[in-house]
Structures are given as C-alpha cells and as structure tokens.
TIBA-300755 format. One line per field, with one value per residue (C-alpha): residue in three letters; x, y negated, z. Coordinates in Angstrom, 2 decimals. Example, Ala and Ser with C-alpha at 12.3 -4.5 7.8 and 13.67 -1.06 7.14 Angstrom:
BEGIN
code	ALA/SER
u	12.30/13.67
v	4.50/1.06
w	7.80/7.14
! end
This chain:
BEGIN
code	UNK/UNK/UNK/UNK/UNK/UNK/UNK/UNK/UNK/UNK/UNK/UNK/UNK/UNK/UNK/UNK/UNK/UNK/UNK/UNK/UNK/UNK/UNK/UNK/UNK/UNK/UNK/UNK/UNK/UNK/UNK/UNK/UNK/UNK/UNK/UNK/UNK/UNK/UNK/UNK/UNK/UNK/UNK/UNK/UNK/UNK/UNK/UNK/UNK/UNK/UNK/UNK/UNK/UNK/UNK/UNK/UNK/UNK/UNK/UNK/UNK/UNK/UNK/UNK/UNK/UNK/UNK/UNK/UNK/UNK/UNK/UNK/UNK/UNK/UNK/UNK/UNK/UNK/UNK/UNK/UNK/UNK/UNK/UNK/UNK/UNK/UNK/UNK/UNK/UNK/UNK/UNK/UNK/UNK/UNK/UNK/UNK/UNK/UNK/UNK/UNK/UNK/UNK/UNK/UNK/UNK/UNK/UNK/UNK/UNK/UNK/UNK/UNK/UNK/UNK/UNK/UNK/UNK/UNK/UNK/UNK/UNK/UNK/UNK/UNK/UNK/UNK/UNK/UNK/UNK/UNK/UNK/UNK/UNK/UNK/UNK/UNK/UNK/UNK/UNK/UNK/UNK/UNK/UNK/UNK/UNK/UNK/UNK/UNK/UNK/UNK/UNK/UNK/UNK/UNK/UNK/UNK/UNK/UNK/UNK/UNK/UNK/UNK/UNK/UNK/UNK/UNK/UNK/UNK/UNK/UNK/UNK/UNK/UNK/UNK/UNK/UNK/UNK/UNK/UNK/UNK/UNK/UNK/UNK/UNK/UNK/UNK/UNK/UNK/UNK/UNK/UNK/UNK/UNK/UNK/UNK/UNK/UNK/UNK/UNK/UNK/UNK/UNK/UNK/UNK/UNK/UNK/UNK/UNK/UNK/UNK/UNK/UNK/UNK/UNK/UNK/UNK/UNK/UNK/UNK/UNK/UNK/UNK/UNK/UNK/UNK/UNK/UNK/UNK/UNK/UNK/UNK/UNK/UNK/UNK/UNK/UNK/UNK/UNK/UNK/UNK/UNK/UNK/UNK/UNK/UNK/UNK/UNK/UNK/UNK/UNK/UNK/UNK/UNK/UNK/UNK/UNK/UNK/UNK/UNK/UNK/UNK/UNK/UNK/UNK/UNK/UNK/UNK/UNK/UNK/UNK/UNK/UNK/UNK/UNK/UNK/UNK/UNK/UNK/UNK/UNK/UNK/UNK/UNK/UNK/UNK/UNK/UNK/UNK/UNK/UNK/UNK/UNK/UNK/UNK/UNK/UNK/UNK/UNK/UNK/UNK/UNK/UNK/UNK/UNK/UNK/UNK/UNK/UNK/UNK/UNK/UNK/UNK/UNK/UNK
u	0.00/1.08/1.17/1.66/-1.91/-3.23/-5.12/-4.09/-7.39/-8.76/-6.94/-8.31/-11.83/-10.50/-9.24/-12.52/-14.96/-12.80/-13.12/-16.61/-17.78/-20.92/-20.51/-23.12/-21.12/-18.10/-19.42/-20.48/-16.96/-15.16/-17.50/-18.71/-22.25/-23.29/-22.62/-19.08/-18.07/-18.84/-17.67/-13.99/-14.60/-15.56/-12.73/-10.11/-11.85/-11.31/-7.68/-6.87/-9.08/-10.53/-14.20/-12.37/-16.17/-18.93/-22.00/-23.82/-26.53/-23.95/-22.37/-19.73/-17.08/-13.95/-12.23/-9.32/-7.06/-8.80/-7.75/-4.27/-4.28/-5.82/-2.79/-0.22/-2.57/-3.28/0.80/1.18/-1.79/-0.35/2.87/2.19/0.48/3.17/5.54/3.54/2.30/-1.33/-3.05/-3.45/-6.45/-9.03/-11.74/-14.32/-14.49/-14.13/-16.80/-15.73/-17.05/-14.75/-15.59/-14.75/-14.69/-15.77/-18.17/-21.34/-19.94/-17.10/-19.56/-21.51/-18.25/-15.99/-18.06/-20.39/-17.81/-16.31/-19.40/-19.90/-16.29/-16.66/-19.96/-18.38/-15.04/-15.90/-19.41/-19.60/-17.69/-19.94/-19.36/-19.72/-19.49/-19.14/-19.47/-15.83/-17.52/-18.99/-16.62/-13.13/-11.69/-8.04/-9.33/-11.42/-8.67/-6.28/-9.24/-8.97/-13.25/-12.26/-10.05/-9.65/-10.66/-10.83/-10.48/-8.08/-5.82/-3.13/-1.36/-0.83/0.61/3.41/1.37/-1.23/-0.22/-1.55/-2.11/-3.47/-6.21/-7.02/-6.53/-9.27/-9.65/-13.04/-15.31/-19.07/-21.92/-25.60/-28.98/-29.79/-31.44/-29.25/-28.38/-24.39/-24.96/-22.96/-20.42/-17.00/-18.34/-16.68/-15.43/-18.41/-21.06/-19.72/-20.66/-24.13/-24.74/-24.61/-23.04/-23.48/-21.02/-20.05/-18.78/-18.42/-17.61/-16.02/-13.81/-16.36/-15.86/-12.00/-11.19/-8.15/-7.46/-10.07/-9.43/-10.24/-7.56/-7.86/-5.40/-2.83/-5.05/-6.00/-9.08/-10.51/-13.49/-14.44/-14.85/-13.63/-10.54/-11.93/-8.87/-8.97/-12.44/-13.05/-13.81/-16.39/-18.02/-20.90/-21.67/-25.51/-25.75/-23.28/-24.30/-23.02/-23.67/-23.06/-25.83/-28.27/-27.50/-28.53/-31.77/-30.94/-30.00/-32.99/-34.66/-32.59/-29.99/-27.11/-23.84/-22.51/-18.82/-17.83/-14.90/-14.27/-15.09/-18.40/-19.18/-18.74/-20.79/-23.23/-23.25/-23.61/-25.99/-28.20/-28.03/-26.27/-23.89/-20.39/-17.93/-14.69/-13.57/-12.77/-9.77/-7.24/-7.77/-5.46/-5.37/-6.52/-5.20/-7.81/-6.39/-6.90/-5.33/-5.14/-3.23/0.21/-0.98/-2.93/0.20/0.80/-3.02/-3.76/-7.31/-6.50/-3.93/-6.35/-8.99/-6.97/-5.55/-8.59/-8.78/-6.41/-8.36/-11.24/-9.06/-10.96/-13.86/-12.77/-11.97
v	0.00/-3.23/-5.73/-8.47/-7.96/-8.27/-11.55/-12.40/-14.16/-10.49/-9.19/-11.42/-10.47/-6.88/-7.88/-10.24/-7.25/-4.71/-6.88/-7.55/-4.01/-6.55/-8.27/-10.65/-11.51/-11.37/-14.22/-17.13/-16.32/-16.81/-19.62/-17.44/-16.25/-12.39/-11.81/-13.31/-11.14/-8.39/-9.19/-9.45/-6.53/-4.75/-6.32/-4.41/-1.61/-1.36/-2.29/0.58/2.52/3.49/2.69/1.55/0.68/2.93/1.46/3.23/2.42/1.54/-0.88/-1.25/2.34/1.94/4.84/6.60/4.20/1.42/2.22/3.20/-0.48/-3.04/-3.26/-3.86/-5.91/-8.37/-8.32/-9.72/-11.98/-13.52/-13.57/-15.47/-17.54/-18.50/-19.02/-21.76/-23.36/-23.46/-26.50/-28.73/-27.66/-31.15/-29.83/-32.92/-31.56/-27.75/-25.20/-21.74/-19.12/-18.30/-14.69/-14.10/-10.94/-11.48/-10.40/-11.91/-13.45/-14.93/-16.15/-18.60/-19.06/-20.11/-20.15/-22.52/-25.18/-24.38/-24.53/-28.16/-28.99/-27.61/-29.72/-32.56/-32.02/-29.62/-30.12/-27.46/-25.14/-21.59/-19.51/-15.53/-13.99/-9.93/-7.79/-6.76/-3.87/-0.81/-1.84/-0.32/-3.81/-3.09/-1.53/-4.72/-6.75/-5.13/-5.16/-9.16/-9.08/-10.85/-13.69/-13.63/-11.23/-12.29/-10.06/-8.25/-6.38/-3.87/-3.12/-5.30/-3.76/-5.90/-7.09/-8.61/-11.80/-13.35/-16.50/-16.59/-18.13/-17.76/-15.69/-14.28/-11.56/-9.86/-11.83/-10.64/-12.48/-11.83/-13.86/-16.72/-15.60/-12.48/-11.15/-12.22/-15.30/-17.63/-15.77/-13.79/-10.26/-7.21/-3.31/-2.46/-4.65/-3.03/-0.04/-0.83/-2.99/-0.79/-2.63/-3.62/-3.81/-4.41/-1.31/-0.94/2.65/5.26/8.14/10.29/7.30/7.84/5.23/5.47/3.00/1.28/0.33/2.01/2.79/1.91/2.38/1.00/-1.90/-1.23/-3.40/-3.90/-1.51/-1.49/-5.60/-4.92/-2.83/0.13/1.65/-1.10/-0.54/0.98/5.06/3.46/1.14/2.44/1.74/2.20/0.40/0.29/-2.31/-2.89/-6.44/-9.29/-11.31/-8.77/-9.18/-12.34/-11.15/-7.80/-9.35/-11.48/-8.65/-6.83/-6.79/-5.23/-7.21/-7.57/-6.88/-9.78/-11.54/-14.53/-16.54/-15.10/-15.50/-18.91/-19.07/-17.85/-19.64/-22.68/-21.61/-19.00/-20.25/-17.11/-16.94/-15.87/-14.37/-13.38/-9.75/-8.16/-6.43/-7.15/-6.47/-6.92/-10.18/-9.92/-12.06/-13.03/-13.09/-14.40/-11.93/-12.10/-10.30/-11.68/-11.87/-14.84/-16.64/-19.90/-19.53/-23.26/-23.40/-20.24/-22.15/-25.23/-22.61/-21.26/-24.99/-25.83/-22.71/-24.30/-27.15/-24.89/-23.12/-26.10/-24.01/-21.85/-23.90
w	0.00/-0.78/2.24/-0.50/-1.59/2.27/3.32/6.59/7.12/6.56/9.88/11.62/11.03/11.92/15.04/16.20/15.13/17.01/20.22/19.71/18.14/16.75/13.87/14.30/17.67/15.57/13.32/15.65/16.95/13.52/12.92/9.69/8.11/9.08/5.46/5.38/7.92/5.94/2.96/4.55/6.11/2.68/1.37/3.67/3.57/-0.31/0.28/2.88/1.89/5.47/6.50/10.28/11.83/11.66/12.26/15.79/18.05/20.35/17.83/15.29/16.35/15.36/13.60/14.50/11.66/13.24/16.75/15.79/14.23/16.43/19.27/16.44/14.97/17.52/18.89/15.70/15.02/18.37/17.38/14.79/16.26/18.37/15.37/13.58/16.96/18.32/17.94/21.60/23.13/23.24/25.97/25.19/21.35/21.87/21.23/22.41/24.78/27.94/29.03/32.80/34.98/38.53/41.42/42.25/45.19/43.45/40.95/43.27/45.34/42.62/39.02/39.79/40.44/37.67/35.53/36.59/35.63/32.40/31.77/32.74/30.77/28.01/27.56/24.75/26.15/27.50/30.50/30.22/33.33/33.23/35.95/37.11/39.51/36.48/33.78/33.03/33.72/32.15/29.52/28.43/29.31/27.03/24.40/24.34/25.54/28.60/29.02/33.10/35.73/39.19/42.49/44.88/43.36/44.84/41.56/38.64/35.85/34.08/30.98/33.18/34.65/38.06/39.84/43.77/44.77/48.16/51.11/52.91/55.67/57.81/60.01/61.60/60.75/62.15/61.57/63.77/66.91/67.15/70.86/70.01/68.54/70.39/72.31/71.06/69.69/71.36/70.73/72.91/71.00/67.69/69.34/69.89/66.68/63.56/60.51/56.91/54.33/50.89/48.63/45.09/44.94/47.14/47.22/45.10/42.16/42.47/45.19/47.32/50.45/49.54/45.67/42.15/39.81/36.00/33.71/35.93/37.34/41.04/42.27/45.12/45.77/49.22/50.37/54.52/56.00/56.48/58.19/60.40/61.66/65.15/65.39/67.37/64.88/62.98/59.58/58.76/54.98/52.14/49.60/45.84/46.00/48.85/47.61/49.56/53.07/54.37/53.36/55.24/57.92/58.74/59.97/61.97/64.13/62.15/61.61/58.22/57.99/55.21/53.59/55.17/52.06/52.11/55.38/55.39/52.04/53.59/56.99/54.54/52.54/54.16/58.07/59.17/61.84/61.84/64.31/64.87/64.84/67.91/65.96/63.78/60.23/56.96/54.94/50.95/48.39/45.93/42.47/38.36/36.23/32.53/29.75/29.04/25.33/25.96/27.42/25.44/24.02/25.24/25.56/27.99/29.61/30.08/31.89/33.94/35.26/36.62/38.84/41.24/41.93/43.86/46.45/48.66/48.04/50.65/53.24
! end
C-alpha cells in the first residue's frame, strides 16, 4: 500500500470514530455532516481494503485491523500535532465538549464550580461527566473518551499523569437531633450505633485494600478505612452512592462513615452533623489523572488549570 496515496485528514476520522464508536457523535466532533463522515470513512476503507467498523446495536465495532491500528494511529496523530504546533487555546471563542470521569460526590463538590467557571469564561464550552464507579476507567482513558478522571488512586501507571487536589480523611456524621450530637463520639457509642457507608464494589468485584484494579489503574473503591475501623463497629448499609445518606440518615440513628469533604458538604448543605472519629484512620489524596498523550493539548492544559483554583472548596 502506498502511504503516498493516504489523506491524513482520513486518519483522523479513523481515530474520532474509534473513540466515539458513533458516527453521528463522531461528526459534531469533527464539525462534519453524518454523510461526510462516511464518505472518509468509505474512502479508507477502499484504500486498505478493510471494512475496520462494523456497524452493531452496540455501535460502530472496530475490527481486528482497526484495533491493531488506532494506538499507532493516535501516537502519531499527536505527534504530529506537536511538530507543527497546536493553535493557543481562546476559551471565550471555543466550542468543544470536555468529558470528565468522577463520582457523584465529586460532581456537586468540585463540578459545579467548575461549571460556573466555564460559563463565565468559556461560555460554549460543554461539561460531560461519566461515571468513574462501572466503567473500566483506564481503559477509556487510554481510548482518548475521557479527558480527566478524578479520584483516589493507589497506583498510577506511568502514561497517566496526576495533579493533587485535596486531602481528605473519615469523620461521623448523624442527623440533627441524634443522641451524640454535640459531644465527642466514642469506641463504645460506635458500638451501639450501627453505621453507613459508601462502597463501590467489594472483594467479590475484584477489590483489594479497599481499591479495584484496571489495567494497571488502582481506584478507590471502598470511600472509609476499612482496616482502620473498630472489630467493634458495625456496619448495617453499604451504599453505591453518597448522595443517599442524608436522606438515610434522617430517619434513623445510624452514623454515616464519610470523607471529610463530604461530610462537610453535607453539613452545609443538608443540616447534618459531623464528628470526629474516635480512631485514627489513613489520609486519601484526591487526584486528576489524565493520559500523558494529551500533554501539550492546550485546551486540555487550560482545563486542567482551573482545577487548582477549587481546592478552597474543601476547606
């Protein structure tokens, strides 16, 4: 095959519908017509004489000469890149959707801010948030579908690159009215208050210590120490999501067993009350990760610069 005869504007299509496995997707990305996007795909079809998407319910599937090209492919799509320059990113002018993987409490804790900032600053710029909790978050990392994850992470493989953003350990918190409310909260009244806390997925999903492994990625699955937690202590209620258990709560008298962040989300928000542990428990470092790919891209570079700026919203 000649590489001569290949338009580079073709690969580029490749690599957007390959991310996107849509091509309708693929085209408001490329800023193309539905029937554009096929015709370039047509186009290298014919040329390498490979179908490389087959069209399923599921979407566009990629076929095995597909898959063995779209890494390569998108190395050097970014390496070029990088060799003629990338145009400055202008935020007030820029229309592009920013996909981000995160939790629903990092969502109100940290996206929301963000949202406003980027609708005061980049006015057509879109937020997609995607669940980082059921997804194989590596795996669509390394796909190019989403530009930043944020979490706790034990393990970071070396082509993801990370930036903290805050630190954040266990605390108690109960409904108003609750027999601790207060006063300090103690081994004993652990005991006798059974708990609620936050889980994504245990050891019979493949977690160890407390975080899933994926493809070299380790997250966070279980949000508390757990090997901190008193013999003593009794948990009654596992939830998926955070968002449930003020609601909870109200109408008992469990303690949830939070993040700090949370907690005092919540406390804000919701009226609970927090506590103190009566034990010490390990410190988490909550993280942005992204694929080293996308170093240099700088409308990535200008997302990720405004992250900084809502640390505060822990405090």
């Amino acid at each position: 095959m000649n590489v001569d005869r290949i338009d580079l504007n073709l690969l580029r299509v490749f690599n957007i519908v390959y991310e996107e496995r849509n091509l309708q997707r693929a085209a408001r990305r490329l800023n193309l017509s539905h029937s554009a996007v096929s015709h370039a795909l047509g186009r290298l079809r014919d040329a390498l004489g490979d179908e490389l998407f087959v069209r399923t319910a599921s979407g566009m599937q990629p076929t095995a000469r597909a898959q063995a090209m779209a890494a390569p492919l998108r190395n050097a799509l970014q390496q070029i890149g990088g060799a003629l320059g990338n145009e400055p990113f202008a935020p007030a002018t820029a229309e592009r959707d920013f996909v981000i993987a995160a939790t629903d409490y990092v969502t109100l804790l940290l996206l929301d801010r963000l949202s406003a900032q980027l609708q005061q600053l980049a006015p057509r710029v879109n937020l997609v948030i995607r669940p980082s909790t059921r997804i194989d978050l590596a795996g669509q990392l390394d796909l190019g579908r989403i530009d930043l994850a944020i979490g706790v992470f034990a393990d970071i493989p070396p082509r993801f690159n990370a930036m903290p953003l805050w630190t954040q350990t266990d605390t108690l918190a109960m409904r108003p009215g609750h027999p601790l409310a207060g006063r300090p909260v103690t081994a004993d009244d652990m005991a006798a208050y059974p708990l609620i806390a936050v889980s994504l997925g245990g050891a019979e999903e493949g977690a160890v210590d407390g975080f899933l492994s994926e493809r070299g990625l380790a997250r966070e699955s279980d949000m508390f120490d757990r090997a901190a937690l008193p013999d003593t202590a009794r948990l009654r209620m596992l939830v998926p999501h955070s968002l449930a258990v003020p609601s909870l709560l109200r109408s008992s008298d469990m303690l949830a067993l939070l993040p700090s962040s949370v907690s005092r989300l919540f406390v804000e928000r919701e009226g609970l009350v927090a506590s103190p542990l009566p034990y010490a428990a390990r410190s988490r470092r909550m993280q942005a990760i992204w694929h080293t790919r996308s170093d240099g891209d700088p409308a990535l570079d200008w997302l990720r610069s405004q992250l900084p700026d809502y640390q505060s919203a822990t405090e």
